[in-house]
N, C-alpha and C positions, 0 to 999 in steps of 0.2 A: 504494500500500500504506500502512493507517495504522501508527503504529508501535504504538500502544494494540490490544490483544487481547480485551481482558477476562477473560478465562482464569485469570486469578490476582487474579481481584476476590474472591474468598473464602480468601485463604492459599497457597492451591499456585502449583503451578510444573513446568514438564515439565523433565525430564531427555534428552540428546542418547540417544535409543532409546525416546522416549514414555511410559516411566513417570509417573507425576505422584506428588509430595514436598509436603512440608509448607516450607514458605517458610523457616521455624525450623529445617531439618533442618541438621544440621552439611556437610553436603556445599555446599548452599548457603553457608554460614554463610563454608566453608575460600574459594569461588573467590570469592566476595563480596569477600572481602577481598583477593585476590590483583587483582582489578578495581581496588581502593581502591588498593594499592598500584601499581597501571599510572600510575591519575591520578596518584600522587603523584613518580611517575618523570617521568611527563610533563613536571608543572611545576619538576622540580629540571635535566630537559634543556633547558627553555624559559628557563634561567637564564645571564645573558650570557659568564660564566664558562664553561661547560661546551659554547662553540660547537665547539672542535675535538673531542669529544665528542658532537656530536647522534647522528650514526652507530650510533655504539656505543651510546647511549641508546636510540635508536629499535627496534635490533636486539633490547635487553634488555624493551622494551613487546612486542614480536613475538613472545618466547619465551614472556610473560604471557598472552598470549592462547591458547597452544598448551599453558600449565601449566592455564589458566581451562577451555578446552576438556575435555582431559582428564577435570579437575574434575567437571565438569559431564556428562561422559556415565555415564550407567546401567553397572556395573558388571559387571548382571545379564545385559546382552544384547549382542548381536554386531550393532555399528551397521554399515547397509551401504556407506555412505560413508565413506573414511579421514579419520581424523582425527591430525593432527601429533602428534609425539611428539618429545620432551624427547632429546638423545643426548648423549653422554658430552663429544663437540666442545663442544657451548653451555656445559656446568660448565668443559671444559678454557679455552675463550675468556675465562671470567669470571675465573681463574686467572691467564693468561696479563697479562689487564688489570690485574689487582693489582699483578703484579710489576712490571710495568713504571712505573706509581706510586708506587711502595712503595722503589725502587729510587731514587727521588727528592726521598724524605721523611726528615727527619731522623727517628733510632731510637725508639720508642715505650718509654717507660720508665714511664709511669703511665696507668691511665684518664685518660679525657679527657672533659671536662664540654661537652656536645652547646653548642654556640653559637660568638658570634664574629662571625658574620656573616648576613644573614634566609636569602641562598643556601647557606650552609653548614646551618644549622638545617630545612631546608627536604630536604635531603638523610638529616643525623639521623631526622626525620620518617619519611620512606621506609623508612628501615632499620630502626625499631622497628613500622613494621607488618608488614613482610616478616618480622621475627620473629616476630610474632604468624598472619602466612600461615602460616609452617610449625609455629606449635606447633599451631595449627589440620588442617593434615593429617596431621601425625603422630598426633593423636588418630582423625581419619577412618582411619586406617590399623589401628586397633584395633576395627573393626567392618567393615572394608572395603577390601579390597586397593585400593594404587594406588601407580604405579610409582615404585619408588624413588631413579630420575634426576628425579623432581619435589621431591623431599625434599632430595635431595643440591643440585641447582641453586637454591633458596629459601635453602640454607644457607651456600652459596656464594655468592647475589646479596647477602644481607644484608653479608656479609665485603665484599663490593668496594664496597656504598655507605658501610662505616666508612672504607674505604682511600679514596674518593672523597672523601667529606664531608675528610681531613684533607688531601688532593691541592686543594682548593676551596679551604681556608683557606687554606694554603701559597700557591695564585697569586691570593686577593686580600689576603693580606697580613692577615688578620684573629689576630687575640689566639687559640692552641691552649692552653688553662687543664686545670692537669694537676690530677686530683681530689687533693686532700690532706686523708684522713683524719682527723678530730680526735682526738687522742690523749686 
């Protein structure tokens, strides 16, 4: 099998139920970027720091692929193959994970200026595309239903890569630079 189609050598692009989309279509635009954001979980799991975390990384790329899914199917039509779905455990597990980090980090009293360390910054990274995934389907969700444990888990992943990235710099010992306003 090649992996080239040609199928979208003029713009388009099918959707999981056969419709064909314009390449530019915000639907595209939302799982495109929840894709971007898998790579960039990848490379913040591939980070030597976060080996007793591969697991749990890897679990968080597996729920991407099942939010990209989703994304990605036709709205309009009833696909006859199931397709994964988002459930309230995967939000409650990324929950679960904070606290348990969070429980180990000294109190957060100011923003925090994204750096420190390339592994830590690398994780920042993550987390403001993941914002960007969900401000991306929340817009999709004003022309087009799509379920709301996809919204609530993007909102919830972003939350656990802040708590992550400051868990990251805490165990490599990097500089947490707290934003000071200028007055």
């Amino acid at each position: 099998m090649k992996i080239y189609t040609k199928t979208g050598d003029k713009g388009q692009t099918a959707l999981i139920g056969g419709r064909r989309v314009s390449k530019a279509d915000l639907r595209i635009d939302a799982y495109g970027t929840v894709d971007e954001l898998n790579s960039w979980i990848g490379l913040v799991r591939d980070q030597p720091v976060n080996e007793v975390r591969k697991e749990e990384l890897k679990e968080i790329q597996d729920r991407l692929f099942t939010v990209g899914a989703e994304l990605a199917s036709d709205p309009e039509k009833v696909v006859k193959r199931a397709i994964p779905v988002i459930i309230e455990a995967d939000v409650l597990r990324l929950e679960q994970a904070m606290d348990a980090m969070d429980a180990e980090l000294p109190e957060l009293r100011a923003f925090v200026l994204p750096g420190g360390n390339q592994s830590v910054s690398f994780c920042h990274l993550a987390r403001t595309v993941c914002r960007r995934a969900e401000r991306l389907v929340i817009s999709l969700t004003e022309e087009s239903p799509v379920d709301e444990l996809v919204i609530q888990y993007l909102n919830r992943l972003s939350d656990y890569l802040f708590v992550l990235s400051r868990k990251m710099a805490q165990e490599l010992n990097a500089e947490e630079v707290a934003w000071k306003p200028r007055t």
